[in-house]
N, C-alpha and C positions, 0 to 999 in steps of 0.2 A: 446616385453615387454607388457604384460595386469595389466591394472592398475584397481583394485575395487574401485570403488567409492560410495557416500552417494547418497540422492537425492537432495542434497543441489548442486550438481554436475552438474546436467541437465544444459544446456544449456539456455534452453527455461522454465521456473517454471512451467508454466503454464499448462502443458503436463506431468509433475512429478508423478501425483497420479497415472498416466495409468499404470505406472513401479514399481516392487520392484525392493530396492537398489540391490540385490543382482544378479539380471537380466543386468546390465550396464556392457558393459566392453570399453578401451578406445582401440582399433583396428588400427592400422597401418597400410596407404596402399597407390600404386602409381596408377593413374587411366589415366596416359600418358605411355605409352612404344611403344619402335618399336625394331622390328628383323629384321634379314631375309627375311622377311616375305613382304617386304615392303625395308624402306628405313635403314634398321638398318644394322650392320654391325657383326651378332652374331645368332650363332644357338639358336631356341626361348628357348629349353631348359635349354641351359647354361644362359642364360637371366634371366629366374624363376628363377635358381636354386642361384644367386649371389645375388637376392632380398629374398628367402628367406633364405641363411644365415646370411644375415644381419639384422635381424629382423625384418622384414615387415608379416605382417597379409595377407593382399590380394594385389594383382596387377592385374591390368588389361591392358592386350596385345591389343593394338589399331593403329595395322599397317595402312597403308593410302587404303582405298575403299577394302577392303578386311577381311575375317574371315579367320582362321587357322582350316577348317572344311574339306579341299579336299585334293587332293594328290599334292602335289608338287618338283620335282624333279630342282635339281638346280646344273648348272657345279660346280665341286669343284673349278678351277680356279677361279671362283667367288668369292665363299667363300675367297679365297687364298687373291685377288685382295682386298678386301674392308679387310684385317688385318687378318682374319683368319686360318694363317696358320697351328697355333695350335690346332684349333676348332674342327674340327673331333677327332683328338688325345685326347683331354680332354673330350669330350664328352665319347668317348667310357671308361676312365679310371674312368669317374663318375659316368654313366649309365649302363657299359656292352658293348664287344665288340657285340653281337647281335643287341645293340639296336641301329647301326650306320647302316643304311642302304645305300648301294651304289649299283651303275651299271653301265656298258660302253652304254653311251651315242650312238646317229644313227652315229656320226659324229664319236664317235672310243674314245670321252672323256669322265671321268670319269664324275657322277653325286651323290649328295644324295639327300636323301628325307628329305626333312624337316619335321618336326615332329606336326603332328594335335594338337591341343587343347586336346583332349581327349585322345590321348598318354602321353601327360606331365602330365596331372593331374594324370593316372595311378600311375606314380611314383612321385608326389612332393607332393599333397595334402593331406593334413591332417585333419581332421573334428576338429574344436575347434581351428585350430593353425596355417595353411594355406590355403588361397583358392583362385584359380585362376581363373578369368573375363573375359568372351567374351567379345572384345569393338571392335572397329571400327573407325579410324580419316576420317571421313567423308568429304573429300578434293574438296569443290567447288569452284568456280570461279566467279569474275565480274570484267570485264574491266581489266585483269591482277592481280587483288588484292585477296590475297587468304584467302578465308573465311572456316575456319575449324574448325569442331564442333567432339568433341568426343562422342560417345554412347555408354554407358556401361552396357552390359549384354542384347546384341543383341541374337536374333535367326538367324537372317538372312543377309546379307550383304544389305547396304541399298546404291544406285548408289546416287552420286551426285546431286543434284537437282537446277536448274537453276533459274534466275529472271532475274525482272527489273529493281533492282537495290541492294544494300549491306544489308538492313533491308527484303526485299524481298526472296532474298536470304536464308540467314538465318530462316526467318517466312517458308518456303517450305520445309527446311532441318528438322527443327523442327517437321512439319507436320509427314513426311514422318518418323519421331522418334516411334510419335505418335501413328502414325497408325497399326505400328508394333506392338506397346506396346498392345494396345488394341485389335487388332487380335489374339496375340499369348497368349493373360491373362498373358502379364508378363511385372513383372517394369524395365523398361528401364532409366534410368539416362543421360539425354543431357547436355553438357555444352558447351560453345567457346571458343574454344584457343587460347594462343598469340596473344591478340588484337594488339599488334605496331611489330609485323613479317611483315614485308614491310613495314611497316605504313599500313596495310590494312582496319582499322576498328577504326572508331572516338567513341568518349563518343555519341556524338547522334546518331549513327548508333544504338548503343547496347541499351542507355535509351528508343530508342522507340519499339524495338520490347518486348513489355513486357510477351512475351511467355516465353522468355528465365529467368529462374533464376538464374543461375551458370554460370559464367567464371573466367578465369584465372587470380586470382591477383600475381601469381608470377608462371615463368615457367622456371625452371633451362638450357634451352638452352641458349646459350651466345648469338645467333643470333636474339635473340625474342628480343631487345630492351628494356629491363627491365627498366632503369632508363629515355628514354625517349632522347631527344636532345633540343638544342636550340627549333627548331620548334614545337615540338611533346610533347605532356604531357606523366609523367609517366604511367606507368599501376597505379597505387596506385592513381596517380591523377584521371587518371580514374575512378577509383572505386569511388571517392566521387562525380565525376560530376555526375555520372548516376544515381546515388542514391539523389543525390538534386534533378537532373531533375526530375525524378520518384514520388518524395514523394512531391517536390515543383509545380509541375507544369500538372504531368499525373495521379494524383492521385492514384499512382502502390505499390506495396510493393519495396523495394531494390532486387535490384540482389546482391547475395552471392558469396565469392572468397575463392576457391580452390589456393593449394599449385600443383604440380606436376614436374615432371621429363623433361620429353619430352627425352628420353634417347634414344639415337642408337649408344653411341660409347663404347665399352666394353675391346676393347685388350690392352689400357692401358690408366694411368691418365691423360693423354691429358688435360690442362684446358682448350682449346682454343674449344675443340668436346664437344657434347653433352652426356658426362657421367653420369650413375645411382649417386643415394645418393643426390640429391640435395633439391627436394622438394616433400613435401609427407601431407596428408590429417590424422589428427586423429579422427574417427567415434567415438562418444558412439552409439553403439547399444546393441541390447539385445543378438545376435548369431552374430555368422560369419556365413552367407550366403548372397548372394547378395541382395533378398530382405530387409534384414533385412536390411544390409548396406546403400539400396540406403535406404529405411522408413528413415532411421535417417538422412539420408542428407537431403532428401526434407523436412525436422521436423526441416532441422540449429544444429543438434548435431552433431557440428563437428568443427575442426578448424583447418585454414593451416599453415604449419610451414616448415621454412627450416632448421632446428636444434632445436632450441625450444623446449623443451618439457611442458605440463602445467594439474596439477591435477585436475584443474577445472576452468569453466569459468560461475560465477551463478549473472542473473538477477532479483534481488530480492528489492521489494519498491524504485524504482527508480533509484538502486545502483547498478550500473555495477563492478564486483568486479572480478580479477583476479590471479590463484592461482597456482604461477612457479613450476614447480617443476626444484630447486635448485642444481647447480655442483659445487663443492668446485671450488674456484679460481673464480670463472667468476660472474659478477655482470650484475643487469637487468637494462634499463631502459625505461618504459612505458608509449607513448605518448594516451593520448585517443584525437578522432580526430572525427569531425563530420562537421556542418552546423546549423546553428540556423535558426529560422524564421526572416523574414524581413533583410535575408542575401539583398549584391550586387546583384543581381540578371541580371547586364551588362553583353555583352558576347561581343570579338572583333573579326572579322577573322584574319587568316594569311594570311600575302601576300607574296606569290611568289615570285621570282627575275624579273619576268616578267612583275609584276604588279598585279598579276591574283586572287582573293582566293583561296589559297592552299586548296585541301582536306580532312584538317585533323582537328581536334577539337580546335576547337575555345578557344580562352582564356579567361580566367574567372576572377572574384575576387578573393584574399586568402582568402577571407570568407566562400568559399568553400572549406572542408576539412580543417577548422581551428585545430588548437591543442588548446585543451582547456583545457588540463591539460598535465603535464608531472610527471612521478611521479620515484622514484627508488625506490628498493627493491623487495621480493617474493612476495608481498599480494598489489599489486596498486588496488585503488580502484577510482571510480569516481560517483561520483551523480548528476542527471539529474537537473536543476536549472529551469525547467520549459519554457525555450526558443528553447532547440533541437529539430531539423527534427529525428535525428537520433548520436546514438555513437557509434563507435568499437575504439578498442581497439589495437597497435601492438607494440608488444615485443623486446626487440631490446638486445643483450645480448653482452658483451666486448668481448668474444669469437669472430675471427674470424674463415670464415666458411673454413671446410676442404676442398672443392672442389669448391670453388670460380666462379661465373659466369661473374664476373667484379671484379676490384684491390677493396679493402678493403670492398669488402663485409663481413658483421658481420650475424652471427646465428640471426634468425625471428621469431615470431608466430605471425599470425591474428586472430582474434577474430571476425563473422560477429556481424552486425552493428544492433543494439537494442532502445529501446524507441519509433521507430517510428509505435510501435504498438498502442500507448499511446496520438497520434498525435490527436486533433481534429478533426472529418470529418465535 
């Protein structure tokens, strides 16, 4: 679904006049997937090919330390073992029996090849209407805790990169993003994954390294810890600490939250696996091409949603204003949520059973990520009072969601977080 929009639409106002209206479109796309290829459990083709019948714009294949660029040959009983029994047989009745390629293995077993990047796009890609993403989940480590950063619209496979410590880390993975990007003259898009996947990554891990702009505020794997535990802050909690710390304290911009999948489980609706359809990014850009796509991310034209849909999201004269696009039967309701100045600014640690402080993000005030308005209806609006760090916005719709990542999950959309451009310096 591409949606036209006005320039009242923009995200960001301020960047409006660069665009005619008629250049915007609102682009669908998941910039988490795994295959085959990696730890997924699905030929990468049949993978594309279920994103885009279901109406997705672009996705991006971001198997773990690896690109879909060389040959790869893989037992079928593998295939077989992780659900795929049917996988070569559907592939070849969607593709062409040609395009299943097999062999007898040294060992006397069968094999296939799994399919490059540049054979599926031969057959799924469409100019205007689908396009598919070299990415890369960049899988490093510190102390056990696993820090993983997606890249999208890689040239090159980029190895893991180590430190001395979690912010560390990350700032080296980042780099090595970087270096790419500007070697190869091409934009590259970094962001961090499922910050509470082990508990790996606190709010002060991510508010300091202010390289990074983009991570995960919601990652439809069941195992990513979405809503958080007794110990552990939500991801969502997350998102307003780091964006306090940042704006109150390190004088940074906010980091911005992506929707996405994290999908490898395909041969049936499992709610318990990591299945496609859960969460997904909507871009305004001016083309579907990746450039274009990441321009408008790193520009904030964009917002995450796990069902959700919304016609526009425009910050105009202090008035953050938001514009559903509306289902018969199902009702909205929109908390706008932020930080004021001269918040609590106290922070407590966690203790252990041992005694010890835990290593995870410290507790804060609820004046951090206050709600400061709750609103129902298609058209919530909220205006700035003159005391916010910062406001976003999230959608919360009566609908529950199809593919459930926890009991009474309901359909979402995020909106990043605005005003704090407005801030005093």
């Amino acid at each position: 679904m591409c949606f036209r929009v006005t320039l009242a639409a923009l995200l960001h106002v301020a960047v409006a006049a660069q665009s005619a209206p008629d250049q915007l479109t609102w682009f669908k796309g998941n910039l988490h997937t795994h295959t085959l290829w990696s730890d997924g459990n699905q030929l990468p083709e049949l993978v594309v090919d279920w994103y885009k019948r279901h109406g997705y714009h672009f996705l991006a294949l971001s198997d773990h330390n690896v690109l879909a660029t060389v040959d790869k040959w893989m037992l079928v009983d593998t295939v077989i073992a992780r659900g795929g029994r049917r996988s070569l047989p559907a592939s070849k009745a969607r593709f062409g029996e040609a395009f299943v390629e097999t062999r007898t293995g040294a060992e006397g077993k069968q094999e296939v090849r799994l399919k490059r990047l540049d054979e599926i796009r031969a057959v799924l890609e469409e100019p205007g209407r689908f396009l598919l993403i070299p990415a890369e989940e960049i899988s490093a480590t510190f102390e056990k805790r696993p820090i993983h950063l997606n890249a999208t619209n890689l040239g090159e496979v980029i190895a893991p990169q180590g430190g001395s410590s979690v912010p560390d880390v990350i700032r080296n993975n980042l780099r090595a993003v970087a270096e790419q990007a500007a070697r190869l003259a091409r934009p590259i898009l970094a962001h961090v994954n499922h910050p509470n996947f082990r508990w790996a990554l606190t709010a002060e891990d991510l508010a300091q390294v202010l390289e990074e702009r983009f991570f995960e505020v919601f990652n439809g794997h069941p195992g990513v810890n979405q809503e958080g535990d007794a110990q552990h802050a939500s991801i969502e909690k997350l998102w307003d600490i780091i964006n306090t710390l940042r704006l109150a304290e390190l004088n940074a911009p906010p980091i911005l939250g992506l929707a996405t999948d994290d999908s490898h489980s395909y041969h049936a609706p499992n709610l318990a696996d990591s299945i496609p359809g859960r969460g997904f990014v909507m871009v305004l850009a001016r083309e579907l091409t990746a450039a274009a796509l990441i321009a408008a991310i790193e520009a904030a034209h964009f917002y995450a949603s796990s069902g959700v849909l919304l016609d526009a999201v425009t910050f105009v004269d202090k008035q953050l204003r938001v514009d559903i696009r509306a289902e018969d039967g199902v009702t909205y309701t929109t908390r706008f949520l932020g930080t004021r100045r001269g918040f609590d600014a106290s922070r407590q640690p966690v203790v252990g059973a041992d005694g010890q402080e835990a290593p995870v993000t410290r507790r804060y005030s609820p004046e951090i990520g206050a709600t400061f308005a709750e609103v129902t209806g298609t058209t919530p609006t909220y205006r700035l009072r003159g005391g916010e760090l910062y406001v976003r916005a999230v959608v919360t719709a009566s609908r529950a969601h199809p593919r459930p990542s926890w009991p009474a999950q309901r359909e979402q959309a995020w909106t990043q977080p605005v005003g704090w451009e407005l801030r005093p310096r």
